[in-house]
C-alpha positions, -999 to 999 in steps of 0.1 A, spaced: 0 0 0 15 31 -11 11 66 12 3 96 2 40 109 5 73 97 17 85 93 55 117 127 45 115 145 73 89 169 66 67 153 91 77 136 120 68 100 126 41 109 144 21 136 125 29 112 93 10 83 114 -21 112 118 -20 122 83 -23 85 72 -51 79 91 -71 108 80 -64 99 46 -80 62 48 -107 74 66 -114 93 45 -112 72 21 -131 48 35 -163 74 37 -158 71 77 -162 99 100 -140 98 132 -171 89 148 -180 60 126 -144 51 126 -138 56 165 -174 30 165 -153 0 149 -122 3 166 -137 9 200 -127 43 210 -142 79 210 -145 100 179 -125 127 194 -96 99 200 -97 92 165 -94 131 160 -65 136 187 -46 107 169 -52 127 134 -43 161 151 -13 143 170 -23 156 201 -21 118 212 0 93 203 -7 58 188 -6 27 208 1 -9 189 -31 -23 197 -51 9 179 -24 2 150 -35 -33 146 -74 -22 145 -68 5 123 -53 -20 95 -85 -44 102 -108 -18 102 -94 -1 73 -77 -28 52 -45 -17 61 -28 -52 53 0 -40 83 6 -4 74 -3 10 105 13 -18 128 46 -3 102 39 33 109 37 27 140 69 10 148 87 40 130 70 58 156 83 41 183 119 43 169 118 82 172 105 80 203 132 101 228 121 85 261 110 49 278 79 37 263 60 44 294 65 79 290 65 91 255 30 91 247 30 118 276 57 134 267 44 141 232 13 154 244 27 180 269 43 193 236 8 207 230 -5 212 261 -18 246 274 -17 242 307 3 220 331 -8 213 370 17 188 385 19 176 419 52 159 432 51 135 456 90 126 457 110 144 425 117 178 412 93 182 380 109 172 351 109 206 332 119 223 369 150 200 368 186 212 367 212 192 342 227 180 376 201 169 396 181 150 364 221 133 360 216 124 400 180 112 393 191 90 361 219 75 379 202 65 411 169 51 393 192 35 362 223 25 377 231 5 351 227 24 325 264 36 309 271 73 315 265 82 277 234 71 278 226 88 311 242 121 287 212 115 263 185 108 286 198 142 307 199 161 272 161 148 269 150 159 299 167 193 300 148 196 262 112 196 279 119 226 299 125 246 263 87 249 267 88 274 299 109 300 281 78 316 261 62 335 281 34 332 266 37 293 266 24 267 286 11 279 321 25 255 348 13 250 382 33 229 405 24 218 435 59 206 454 60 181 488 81 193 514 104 164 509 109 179 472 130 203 486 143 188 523 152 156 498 186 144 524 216 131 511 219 152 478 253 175 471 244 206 488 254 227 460 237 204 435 204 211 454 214 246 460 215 251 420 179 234 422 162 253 449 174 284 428 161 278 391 130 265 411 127 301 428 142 320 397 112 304 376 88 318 403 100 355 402 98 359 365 62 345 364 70 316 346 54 292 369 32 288 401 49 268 430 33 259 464 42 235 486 30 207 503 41 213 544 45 180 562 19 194 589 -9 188 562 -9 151 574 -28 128 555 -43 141 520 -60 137 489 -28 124 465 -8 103 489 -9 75 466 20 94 447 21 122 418 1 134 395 -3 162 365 -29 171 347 -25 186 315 -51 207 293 -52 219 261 -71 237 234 -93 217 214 -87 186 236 -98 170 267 -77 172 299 -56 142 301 -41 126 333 -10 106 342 3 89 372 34 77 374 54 46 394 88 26 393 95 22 356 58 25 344 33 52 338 -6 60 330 -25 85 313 -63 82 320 -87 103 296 -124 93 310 -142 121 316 -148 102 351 -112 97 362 -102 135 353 -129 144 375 -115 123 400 -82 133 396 -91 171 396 -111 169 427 -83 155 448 -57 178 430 -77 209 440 -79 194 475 -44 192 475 -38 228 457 -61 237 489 -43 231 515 -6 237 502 14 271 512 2 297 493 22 310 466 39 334 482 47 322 511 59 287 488 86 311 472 99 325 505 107 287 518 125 275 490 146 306 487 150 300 529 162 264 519 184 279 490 201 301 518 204 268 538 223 248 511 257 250 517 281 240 491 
């Protein structure tokens, strides 16, 4: 089956997989809805898949070709998908769609957030959670990492809320000057408005998201999307039921952290504290 154009470079991987399926659809005299209806998912899926603002999975690759007589090309496009894919499979589909996201609320249970991360603590993070990984590899996945955080310099980007622990910034047994350098962009990112940080104080107690961390991100013509993360896996949930689950207990958590304020004063307290 021949597609409508090559695989060059003028589209990435991804986007090429959308265009594709638009075009058989199309072909096929399906709407996304009458498509969405055979393969078992949502119109708008079917639509986010086509507009890339979600990525393809090899189980919707292997209906598409049934559905739409693909004789394997989609199971094809989507392996070349997964070959450009920067991070671990758990993660990419995620961190594709943050790409487009308009808004980012994150709560961290444990970890700096990814785009808040210094070069040197994301090395630290890789090294302690792959430690068998060789160093050039840690390089790339570091270089990946430090990549996301290109989407906080426009300033009129992405707006991201996070919502830190306390441990996030008392984390023991780090370089002092390593977390010093943290603590700092952290606080630097709060001053210039690119982000909201509040955090979590130990005296909360018990609350809504001990079960570990969570974002949310929303976007323009899409639904909100969530994803949890644990050891070497991850989850993004799009049923309207879940996101209302997972909003609820975020704003509960939101709720009861420092205000903002108040937030920036204590990490630039533990900056002062950091001795290198």
């Amino acid at each position: 089956m021949a597609p409508t154009k090559d695989l060059d470079g003028a589209a990435s991987p991804r986007a090429f997989f959308g265009a594709e399926l638009r075009r058989m659809r199309v072909a096929a005299g399906l709407t996304q809805e009458g498509l969405g209806a055979r393969i078992y998912v949502s119109g708008a899926y079917v639509g986010q898949i086509e507009a890339t603002t979600r990525s393809p999975n090899q189980e919707l690759a292997v209906r598409l070709d049934t559905a739409l007589g693909g004789e394997g090309h989609f199971v094809r496009l989507y392996e070349m998908v997964e070959r450009s894919r920067e991070h671990p499979p758990f993660f990419a589909s995620f961190a594709e769609l943050e790409k487009t996201a308009t808004g980012i609320e994150v709560y961290a249970a444990h970890l700096v957030p990814g785009w808040l991360q210094t070069a040197a603590y994301a090395r630290e993070t890789f090294r302690a959670v792959w430690p068998y990984t060789p160093e050039e590899r840690i390089e790339e996945m570091v270089a990946a990492r430090l990549a996301r955080a290109e989407l906080l310099k426009d300033p009129t980007g992405v707006e991201l809320w996070a919502v830190l622990d306390e441990a996030v910034i008392r984390r023991p047994g780090l370089n002092p000057g390593m977390m010093r350098e943290q603590l700092e962009r952290i606080a630097d990112l709060a001053r210039s408005r690119r982000i909201v940080v509040q955090v979590l104080p130990y005296s909360v107690g018990m609350h809504a998201l001990m079960a570990g961390p969570l974002t949310l991100l929303s976007f323009a013509n899409a639904p909100t999307v969530a994803y949890t993360e644990g050891p070497h896996s991850g989850q993004l949930f799009d049923s309207p039921e879940t996101i209302r689950a997972c909003r609820r207990s975020y704003d509960q958590v939101r709720a009861a952290a420092m205000p903002p304020g108040a937030s920036l004063e204590l990490v630039e307290a533990m900056t002062e504290g950091c001795k290198s």
